[in-house]
PDB file of N, H, CA, C and O in Angstrom:
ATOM      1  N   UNK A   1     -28.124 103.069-155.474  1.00  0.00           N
ATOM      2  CA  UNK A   1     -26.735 102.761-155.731  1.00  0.00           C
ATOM      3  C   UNK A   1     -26.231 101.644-154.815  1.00  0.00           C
ATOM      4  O   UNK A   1     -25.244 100.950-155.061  1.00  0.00           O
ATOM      5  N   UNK A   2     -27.126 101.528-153.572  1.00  0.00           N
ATOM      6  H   UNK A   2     -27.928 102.092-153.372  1.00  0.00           H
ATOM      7  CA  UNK A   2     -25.971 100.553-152.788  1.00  0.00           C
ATOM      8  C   UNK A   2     -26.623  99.112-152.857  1.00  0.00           C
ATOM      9  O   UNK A   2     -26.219  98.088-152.306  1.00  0.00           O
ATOM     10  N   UNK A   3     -27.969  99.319-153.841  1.00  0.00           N
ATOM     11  H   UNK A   3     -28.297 100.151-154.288  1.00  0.00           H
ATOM     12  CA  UNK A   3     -28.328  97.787-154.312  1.00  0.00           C
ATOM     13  C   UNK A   3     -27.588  97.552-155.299  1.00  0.00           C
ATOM     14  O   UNK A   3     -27.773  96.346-155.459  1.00  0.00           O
ATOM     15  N   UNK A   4     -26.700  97.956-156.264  1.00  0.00           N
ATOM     16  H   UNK A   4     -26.550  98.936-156.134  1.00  0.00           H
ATOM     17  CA  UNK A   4     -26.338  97.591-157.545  1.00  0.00           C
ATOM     18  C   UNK A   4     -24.724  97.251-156.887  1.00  0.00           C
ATOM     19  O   UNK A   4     -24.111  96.360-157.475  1.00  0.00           O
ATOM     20  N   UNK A   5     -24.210  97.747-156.013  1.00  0.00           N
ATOM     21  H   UNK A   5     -24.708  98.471-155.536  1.00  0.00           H
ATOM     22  CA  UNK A   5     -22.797  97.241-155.431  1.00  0.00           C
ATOM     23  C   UNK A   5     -23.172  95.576-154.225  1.00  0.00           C
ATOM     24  O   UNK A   5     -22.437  94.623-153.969  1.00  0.00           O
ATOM     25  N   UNK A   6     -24.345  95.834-153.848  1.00  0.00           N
ATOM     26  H   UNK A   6     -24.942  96.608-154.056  1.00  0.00           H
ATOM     27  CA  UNK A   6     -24.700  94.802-153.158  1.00  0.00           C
ATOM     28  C   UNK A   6     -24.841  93.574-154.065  1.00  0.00           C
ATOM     29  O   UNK A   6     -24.385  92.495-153.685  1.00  0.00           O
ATOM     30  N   UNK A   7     -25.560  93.719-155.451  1.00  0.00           N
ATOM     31  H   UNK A   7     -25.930  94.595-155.759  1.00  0.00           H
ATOM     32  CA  UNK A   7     -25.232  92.819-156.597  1.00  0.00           C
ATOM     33  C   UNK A   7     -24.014  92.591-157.040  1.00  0.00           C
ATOM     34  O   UNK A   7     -23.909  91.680-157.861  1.00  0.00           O
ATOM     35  N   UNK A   8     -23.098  93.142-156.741  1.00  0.00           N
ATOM     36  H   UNK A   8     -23.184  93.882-156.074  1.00  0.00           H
ATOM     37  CA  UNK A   8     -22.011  93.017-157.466  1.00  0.00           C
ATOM     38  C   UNK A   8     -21.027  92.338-156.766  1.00  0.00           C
ATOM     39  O   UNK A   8     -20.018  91.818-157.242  1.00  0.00           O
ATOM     40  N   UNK A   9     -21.513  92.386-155.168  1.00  0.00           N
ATOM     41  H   UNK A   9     -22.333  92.809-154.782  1.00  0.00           H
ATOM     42  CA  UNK A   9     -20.774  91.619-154.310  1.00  0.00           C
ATOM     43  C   UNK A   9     -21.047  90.417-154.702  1.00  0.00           C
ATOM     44  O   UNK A   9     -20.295  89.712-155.375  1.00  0.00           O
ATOM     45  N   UNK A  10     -22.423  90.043-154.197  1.00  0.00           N
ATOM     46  H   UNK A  10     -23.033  90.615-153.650  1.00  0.00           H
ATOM     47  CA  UNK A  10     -22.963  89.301-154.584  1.00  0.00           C
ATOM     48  C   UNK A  10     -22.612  87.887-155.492  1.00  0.00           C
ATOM     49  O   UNK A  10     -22.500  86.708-155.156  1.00  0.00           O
ATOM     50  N   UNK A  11     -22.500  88.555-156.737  1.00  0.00           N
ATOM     51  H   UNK A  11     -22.591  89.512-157.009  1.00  0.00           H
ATOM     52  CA  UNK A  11     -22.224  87.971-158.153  1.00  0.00           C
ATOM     53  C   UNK A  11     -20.406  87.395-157.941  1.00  0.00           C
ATOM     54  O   UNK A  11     -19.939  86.294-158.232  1.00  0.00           O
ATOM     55  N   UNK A  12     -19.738  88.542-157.371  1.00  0.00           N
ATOM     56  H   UNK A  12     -20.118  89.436-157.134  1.00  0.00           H
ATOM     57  CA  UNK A  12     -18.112  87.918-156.970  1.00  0.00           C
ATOM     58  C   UNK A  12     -18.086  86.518-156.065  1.00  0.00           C
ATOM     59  O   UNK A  12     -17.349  85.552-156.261  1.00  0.00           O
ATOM     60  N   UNK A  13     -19.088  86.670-155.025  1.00  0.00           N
ATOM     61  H   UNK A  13     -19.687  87.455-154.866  1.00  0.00           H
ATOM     62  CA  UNK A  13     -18.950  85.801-154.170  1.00  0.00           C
ATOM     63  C   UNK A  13     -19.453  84.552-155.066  1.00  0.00           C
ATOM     64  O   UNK A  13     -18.643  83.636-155.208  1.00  0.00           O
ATOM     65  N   UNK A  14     -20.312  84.472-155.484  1.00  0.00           N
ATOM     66  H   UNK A  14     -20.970  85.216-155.368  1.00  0.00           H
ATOM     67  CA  UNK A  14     -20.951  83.048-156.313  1.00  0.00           C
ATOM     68  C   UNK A  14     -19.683  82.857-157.383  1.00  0.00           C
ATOM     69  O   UNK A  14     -19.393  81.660-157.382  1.00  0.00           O
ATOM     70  N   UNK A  15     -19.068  83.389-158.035  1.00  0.00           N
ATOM     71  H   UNK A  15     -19.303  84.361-158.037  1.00  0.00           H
ATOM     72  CA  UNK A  15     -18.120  83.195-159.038  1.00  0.00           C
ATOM     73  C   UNK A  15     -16.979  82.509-158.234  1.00  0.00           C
ATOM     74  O   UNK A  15     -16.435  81.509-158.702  1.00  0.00           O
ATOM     75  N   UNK A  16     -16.610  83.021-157.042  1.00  0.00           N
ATOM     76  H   UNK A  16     -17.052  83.834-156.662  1.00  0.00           H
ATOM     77  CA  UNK A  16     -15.621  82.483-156.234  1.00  0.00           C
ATOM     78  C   UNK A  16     -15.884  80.786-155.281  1.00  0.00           C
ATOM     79  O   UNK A  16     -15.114  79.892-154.929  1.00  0.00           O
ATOM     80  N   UNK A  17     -17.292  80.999-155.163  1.00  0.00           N
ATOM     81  H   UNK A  17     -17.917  81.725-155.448  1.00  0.00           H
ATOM     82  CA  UNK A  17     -17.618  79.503-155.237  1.00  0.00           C
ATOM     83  C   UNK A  17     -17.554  78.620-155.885  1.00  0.00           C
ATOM     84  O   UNK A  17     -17.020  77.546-155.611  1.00  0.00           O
ATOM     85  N   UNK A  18     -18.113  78.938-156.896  1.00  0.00           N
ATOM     86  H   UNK A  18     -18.547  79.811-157.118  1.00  0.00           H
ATOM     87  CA  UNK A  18     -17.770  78.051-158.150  1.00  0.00           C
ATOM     88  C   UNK A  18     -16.229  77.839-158.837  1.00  0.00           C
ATOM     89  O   UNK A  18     -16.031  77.156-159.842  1.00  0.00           O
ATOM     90  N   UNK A  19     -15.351  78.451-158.203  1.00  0.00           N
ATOM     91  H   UNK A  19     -15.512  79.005-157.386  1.00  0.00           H
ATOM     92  CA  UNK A  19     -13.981  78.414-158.939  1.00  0.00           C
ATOM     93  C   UNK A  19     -13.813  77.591-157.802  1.00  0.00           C
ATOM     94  O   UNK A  19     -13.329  76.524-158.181  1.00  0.00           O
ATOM     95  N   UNK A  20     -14.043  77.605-156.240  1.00  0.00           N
ATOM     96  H   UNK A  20     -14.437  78.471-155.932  1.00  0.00           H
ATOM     97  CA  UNK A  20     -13.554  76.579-155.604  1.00  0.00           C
ATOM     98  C   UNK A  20     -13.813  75.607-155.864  1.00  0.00           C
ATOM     99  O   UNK A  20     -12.940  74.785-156.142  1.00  0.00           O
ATOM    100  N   UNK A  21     -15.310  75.263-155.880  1.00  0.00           N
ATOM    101  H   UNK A  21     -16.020  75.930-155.654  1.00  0.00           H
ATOM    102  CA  UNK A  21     -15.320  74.064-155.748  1.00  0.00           C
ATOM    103  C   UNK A  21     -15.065  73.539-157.223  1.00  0.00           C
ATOM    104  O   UNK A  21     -14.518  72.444-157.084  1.00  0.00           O
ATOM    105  N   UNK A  22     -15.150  73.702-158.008  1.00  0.00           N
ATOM    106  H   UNK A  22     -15.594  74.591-158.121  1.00  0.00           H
ATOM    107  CA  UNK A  22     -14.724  73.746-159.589  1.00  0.00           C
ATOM    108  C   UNK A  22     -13.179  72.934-159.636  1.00  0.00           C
ATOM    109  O   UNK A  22     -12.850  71.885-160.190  1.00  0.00           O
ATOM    110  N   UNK A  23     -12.387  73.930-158.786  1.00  0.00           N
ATOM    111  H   UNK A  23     -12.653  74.783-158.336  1.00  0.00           H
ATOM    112  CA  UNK A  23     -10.916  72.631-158.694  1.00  0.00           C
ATOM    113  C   UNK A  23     -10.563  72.073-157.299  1.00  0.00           C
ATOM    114  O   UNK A  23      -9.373  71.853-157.075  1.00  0.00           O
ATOM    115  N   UNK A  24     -11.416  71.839-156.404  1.00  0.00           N
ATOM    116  H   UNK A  24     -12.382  72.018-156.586  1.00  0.00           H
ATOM    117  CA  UNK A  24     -10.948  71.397-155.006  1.00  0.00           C
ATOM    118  C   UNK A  24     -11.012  69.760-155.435  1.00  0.00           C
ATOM    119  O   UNK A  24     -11.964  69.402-156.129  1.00  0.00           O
ATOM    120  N   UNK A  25     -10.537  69.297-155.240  1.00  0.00           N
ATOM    121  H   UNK A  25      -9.764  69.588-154.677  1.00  0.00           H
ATOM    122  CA  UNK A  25     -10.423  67.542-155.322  1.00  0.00           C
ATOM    123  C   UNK A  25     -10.571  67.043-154.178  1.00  0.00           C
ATOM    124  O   UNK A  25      -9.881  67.135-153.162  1.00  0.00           O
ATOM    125  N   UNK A  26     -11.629  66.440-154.425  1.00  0.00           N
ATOM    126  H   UNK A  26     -12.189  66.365-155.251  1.00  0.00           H
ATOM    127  CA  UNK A  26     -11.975  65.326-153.229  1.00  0.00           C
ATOM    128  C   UNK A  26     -11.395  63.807-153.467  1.00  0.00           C
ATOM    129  O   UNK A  26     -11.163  63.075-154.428  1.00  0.00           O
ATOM    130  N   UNK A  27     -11.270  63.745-151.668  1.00  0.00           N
ATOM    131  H   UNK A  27     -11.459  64.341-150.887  1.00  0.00           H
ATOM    132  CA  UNK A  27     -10.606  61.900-152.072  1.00  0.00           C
ATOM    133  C   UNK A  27     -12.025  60.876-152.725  1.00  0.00           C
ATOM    134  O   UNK A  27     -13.175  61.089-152.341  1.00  0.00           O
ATOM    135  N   UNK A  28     -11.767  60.065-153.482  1.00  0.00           N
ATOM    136  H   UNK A  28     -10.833  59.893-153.794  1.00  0.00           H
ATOM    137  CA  UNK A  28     -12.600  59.232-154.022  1.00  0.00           C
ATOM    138  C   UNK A  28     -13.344  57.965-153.314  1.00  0.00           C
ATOM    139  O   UNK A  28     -14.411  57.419-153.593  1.00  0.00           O
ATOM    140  N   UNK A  29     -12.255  57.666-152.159  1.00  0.00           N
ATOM    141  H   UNK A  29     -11.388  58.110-151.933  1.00  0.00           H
ATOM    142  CA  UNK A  29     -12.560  56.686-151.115  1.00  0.00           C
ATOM    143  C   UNK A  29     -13.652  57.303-149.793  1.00  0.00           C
ATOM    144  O   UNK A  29     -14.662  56.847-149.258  1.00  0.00           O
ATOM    145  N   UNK A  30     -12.944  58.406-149.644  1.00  0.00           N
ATOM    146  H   UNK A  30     -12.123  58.776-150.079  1.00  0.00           H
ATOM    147  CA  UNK A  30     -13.608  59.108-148.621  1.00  0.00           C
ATOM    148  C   UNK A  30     -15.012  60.153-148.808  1.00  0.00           C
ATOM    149  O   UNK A  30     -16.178  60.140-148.414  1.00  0.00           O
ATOM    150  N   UNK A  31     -14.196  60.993-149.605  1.00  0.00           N
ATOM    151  H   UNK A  31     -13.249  61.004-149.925  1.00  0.00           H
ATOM    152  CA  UNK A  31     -14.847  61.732-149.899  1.00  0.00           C
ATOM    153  C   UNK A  31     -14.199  63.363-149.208  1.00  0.00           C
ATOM    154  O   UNK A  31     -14.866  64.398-149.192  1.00  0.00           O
ATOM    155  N   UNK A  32     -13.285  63.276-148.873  1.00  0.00           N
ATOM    156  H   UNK A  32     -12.743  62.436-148.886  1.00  0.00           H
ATOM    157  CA  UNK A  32     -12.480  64.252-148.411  1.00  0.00           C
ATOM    158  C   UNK A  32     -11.922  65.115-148.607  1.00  0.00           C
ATOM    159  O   UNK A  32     -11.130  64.765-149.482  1.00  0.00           O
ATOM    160  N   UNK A  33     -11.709  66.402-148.321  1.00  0.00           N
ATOM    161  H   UNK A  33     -12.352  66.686-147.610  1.00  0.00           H
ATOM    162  CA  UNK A  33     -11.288  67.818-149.401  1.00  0.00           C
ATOM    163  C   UNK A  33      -9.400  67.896-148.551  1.00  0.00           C
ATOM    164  O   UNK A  33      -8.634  68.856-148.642  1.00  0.00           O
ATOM    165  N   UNK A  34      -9.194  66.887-147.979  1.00  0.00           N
ATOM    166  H   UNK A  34      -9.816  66.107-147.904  1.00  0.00           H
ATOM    167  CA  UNK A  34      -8.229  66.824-147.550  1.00  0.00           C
ATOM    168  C   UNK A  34      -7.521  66.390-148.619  1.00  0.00           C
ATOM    169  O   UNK A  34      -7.967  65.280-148.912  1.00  0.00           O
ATOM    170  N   UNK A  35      -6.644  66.701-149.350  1.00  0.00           N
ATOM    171  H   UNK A  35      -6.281  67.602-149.112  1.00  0.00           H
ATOM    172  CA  UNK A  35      -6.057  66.037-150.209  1.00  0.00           C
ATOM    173  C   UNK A  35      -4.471  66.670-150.855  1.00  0.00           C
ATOM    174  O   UNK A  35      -4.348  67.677-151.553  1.00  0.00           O
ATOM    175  N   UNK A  36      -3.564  65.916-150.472  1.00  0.00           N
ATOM    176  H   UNK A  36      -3.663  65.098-149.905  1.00  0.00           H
ATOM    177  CA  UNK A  36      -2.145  66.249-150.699  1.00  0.00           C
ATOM    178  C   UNK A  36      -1.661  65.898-152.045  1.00  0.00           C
ATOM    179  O   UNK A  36      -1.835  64.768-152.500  1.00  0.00           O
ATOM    180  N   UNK A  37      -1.081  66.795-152.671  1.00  0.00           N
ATOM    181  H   UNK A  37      -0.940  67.713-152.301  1.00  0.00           H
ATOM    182  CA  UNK A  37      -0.604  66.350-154.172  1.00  0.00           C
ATOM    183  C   UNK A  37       0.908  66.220-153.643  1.00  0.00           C
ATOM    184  O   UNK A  37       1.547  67.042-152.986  1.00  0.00           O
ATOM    185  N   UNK A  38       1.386  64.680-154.214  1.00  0.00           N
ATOM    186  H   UNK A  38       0.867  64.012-154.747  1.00  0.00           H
ATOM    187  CA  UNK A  38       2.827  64.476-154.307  1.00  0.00           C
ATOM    188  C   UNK A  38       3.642  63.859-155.343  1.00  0.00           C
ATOM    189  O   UNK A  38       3.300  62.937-156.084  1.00  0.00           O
ATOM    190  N   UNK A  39       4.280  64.208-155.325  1.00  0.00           N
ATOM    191  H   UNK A  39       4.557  64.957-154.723  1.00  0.00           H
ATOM    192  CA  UNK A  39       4.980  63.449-156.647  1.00  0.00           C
ATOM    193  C   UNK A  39       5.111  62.064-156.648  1.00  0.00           C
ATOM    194  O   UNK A  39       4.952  61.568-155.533  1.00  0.00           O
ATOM    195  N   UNK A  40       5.418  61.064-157.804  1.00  0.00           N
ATOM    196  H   UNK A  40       5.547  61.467-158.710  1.00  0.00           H
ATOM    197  CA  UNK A  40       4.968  59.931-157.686  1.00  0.00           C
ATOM    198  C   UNK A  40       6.218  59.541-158.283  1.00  0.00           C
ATOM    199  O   UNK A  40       6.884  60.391-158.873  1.00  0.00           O
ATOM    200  N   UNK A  41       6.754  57.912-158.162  1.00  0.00           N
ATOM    201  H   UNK A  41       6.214  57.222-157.682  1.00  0.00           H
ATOM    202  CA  UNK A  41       7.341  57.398-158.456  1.00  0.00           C
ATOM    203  C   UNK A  41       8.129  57.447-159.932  1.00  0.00           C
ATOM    204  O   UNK A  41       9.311  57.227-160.195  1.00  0.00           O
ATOM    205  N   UNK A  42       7.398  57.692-160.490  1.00  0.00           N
ATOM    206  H   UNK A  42       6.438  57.871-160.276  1.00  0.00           H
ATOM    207  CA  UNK A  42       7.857  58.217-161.881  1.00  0.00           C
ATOM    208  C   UNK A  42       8.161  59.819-162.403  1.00  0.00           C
ATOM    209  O   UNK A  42       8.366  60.250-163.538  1.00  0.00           O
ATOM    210  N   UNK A  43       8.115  60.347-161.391  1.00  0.00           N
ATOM    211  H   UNK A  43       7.948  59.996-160.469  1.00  0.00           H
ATOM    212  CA  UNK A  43       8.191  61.625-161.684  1.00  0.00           C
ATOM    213  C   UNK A  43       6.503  62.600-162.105  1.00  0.00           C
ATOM    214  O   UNK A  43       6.153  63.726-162.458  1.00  0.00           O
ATOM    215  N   UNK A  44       6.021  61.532-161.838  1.00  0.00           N
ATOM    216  H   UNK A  44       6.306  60.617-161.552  1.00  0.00           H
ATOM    217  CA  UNK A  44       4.428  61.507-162.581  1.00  0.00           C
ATOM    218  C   UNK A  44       3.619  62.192-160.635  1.00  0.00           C
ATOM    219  O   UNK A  44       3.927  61.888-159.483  1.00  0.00           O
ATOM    220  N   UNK A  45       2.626  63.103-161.179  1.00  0.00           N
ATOM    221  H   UNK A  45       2.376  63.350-162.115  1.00  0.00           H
ATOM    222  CA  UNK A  45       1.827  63.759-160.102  1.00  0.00           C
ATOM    223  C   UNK A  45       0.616  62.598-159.413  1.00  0.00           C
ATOM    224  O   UNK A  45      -0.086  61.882-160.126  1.00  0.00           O
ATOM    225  N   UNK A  46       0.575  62.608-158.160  1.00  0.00           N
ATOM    226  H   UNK A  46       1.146  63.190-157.581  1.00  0.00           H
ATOM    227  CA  UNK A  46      -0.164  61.295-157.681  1.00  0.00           C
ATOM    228  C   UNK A  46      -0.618  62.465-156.204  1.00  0.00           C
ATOM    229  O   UNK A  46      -0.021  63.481-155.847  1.00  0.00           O
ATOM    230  N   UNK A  47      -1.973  61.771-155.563  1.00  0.00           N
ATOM    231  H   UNK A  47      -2.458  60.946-155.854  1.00  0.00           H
ATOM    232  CA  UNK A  47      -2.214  62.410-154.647  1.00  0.00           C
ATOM    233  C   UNK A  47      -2.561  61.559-153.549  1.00  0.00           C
ATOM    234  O   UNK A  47      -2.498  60.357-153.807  1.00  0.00           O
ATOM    235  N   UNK A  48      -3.014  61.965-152.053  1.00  0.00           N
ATOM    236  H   UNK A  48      -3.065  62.941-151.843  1.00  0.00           H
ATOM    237  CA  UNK A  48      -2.728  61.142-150.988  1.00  0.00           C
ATOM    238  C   UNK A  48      -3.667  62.328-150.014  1.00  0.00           C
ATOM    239  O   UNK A  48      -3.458  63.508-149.731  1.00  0.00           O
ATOM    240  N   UNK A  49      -5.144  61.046-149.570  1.00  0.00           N
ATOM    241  H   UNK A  49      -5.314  60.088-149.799  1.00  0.00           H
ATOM    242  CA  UNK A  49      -6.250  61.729-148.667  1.00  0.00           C
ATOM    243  C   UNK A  49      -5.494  61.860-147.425  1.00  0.00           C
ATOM    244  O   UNK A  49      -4.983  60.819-147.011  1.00  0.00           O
ATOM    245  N   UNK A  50      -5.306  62.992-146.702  1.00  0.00           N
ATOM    246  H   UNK A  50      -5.720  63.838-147.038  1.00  0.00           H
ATOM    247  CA  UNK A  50      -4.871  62.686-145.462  1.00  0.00           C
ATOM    248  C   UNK A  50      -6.060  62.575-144.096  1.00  0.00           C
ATOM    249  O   UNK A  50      -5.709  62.666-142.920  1.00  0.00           O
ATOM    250  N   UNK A  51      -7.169  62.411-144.439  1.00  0.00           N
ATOM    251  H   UNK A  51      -7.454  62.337-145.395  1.00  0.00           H
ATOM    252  CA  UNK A  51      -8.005  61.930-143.967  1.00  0.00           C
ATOM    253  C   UNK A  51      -7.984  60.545-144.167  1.00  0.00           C
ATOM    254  O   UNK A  51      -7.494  60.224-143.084  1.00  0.00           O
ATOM    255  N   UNK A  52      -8.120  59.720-144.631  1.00  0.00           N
ATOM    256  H   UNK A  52      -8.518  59.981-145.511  1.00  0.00           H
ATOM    257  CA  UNK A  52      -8.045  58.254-144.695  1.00  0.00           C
ATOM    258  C   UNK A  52      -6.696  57.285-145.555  1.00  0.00           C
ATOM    259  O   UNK A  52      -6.710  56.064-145.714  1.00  0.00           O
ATOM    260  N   UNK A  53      -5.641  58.212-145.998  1.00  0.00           N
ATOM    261  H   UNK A  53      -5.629  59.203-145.870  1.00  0.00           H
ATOM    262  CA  UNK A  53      -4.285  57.575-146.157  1.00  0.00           C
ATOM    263  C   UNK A  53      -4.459  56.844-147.690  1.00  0.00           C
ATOM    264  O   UNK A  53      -3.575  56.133-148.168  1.00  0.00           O
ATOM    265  N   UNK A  54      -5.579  57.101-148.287  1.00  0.00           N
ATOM    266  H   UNK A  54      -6.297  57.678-147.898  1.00  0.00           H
ATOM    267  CA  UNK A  54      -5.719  56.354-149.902  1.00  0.00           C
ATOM    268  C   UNK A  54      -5.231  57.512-150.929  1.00  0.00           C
ATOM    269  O   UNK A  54      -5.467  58.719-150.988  1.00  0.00           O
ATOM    270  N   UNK A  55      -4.597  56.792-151.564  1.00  0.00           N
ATOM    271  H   UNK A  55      -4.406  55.812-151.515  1.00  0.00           H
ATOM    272  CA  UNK A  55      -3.570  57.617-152.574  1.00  0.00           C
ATOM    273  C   UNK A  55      -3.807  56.818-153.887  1.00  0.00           C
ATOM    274  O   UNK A  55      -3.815  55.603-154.080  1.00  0.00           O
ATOM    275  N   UNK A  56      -4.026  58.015-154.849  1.00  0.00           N
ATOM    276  H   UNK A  56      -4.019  59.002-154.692  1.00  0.00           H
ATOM    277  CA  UNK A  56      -4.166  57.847-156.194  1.00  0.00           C
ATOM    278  C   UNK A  56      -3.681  59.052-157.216  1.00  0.00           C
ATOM    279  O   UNK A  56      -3.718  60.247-156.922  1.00  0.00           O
ATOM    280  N   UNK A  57      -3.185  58.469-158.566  1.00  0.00           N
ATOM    281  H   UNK A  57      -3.154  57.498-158.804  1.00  0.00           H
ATOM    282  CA  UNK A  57      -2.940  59.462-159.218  1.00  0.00           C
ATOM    283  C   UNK A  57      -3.442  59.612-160.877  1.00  0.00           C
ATOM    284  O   UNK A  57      -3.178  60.633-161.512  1.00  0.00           O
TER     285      UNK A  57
END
């Protein structure tokens, strides 16, 4: 029994990896998981590495 809950941990933890990294956005310049979403001039969503200050949206 405590191999089939040990799988089951298991299996949560890999699913939860994959959902991170699945939507974490990296900066494109850098390569950085630092990354601030702000609103943009138009009302339009734009983002900004705060590791290296390059902003795109």
């Amino acid at each position: 029994m405590s191999a089939s809950i040990l799988g089951e941990v298991g299996g949560l933890l890999g699913a939860a990896w994959i959902r991170d990294t699945a939507t974490r956005l990296d900066c494109p310049s850098c390569g950085s998981a630092h990354v601030a979403q702000v609103l943009g001039d138009n009302g339009g969503i734009s983002y900004v590495c705060t590791a290296c200050g390059h902003s795109w949206s």
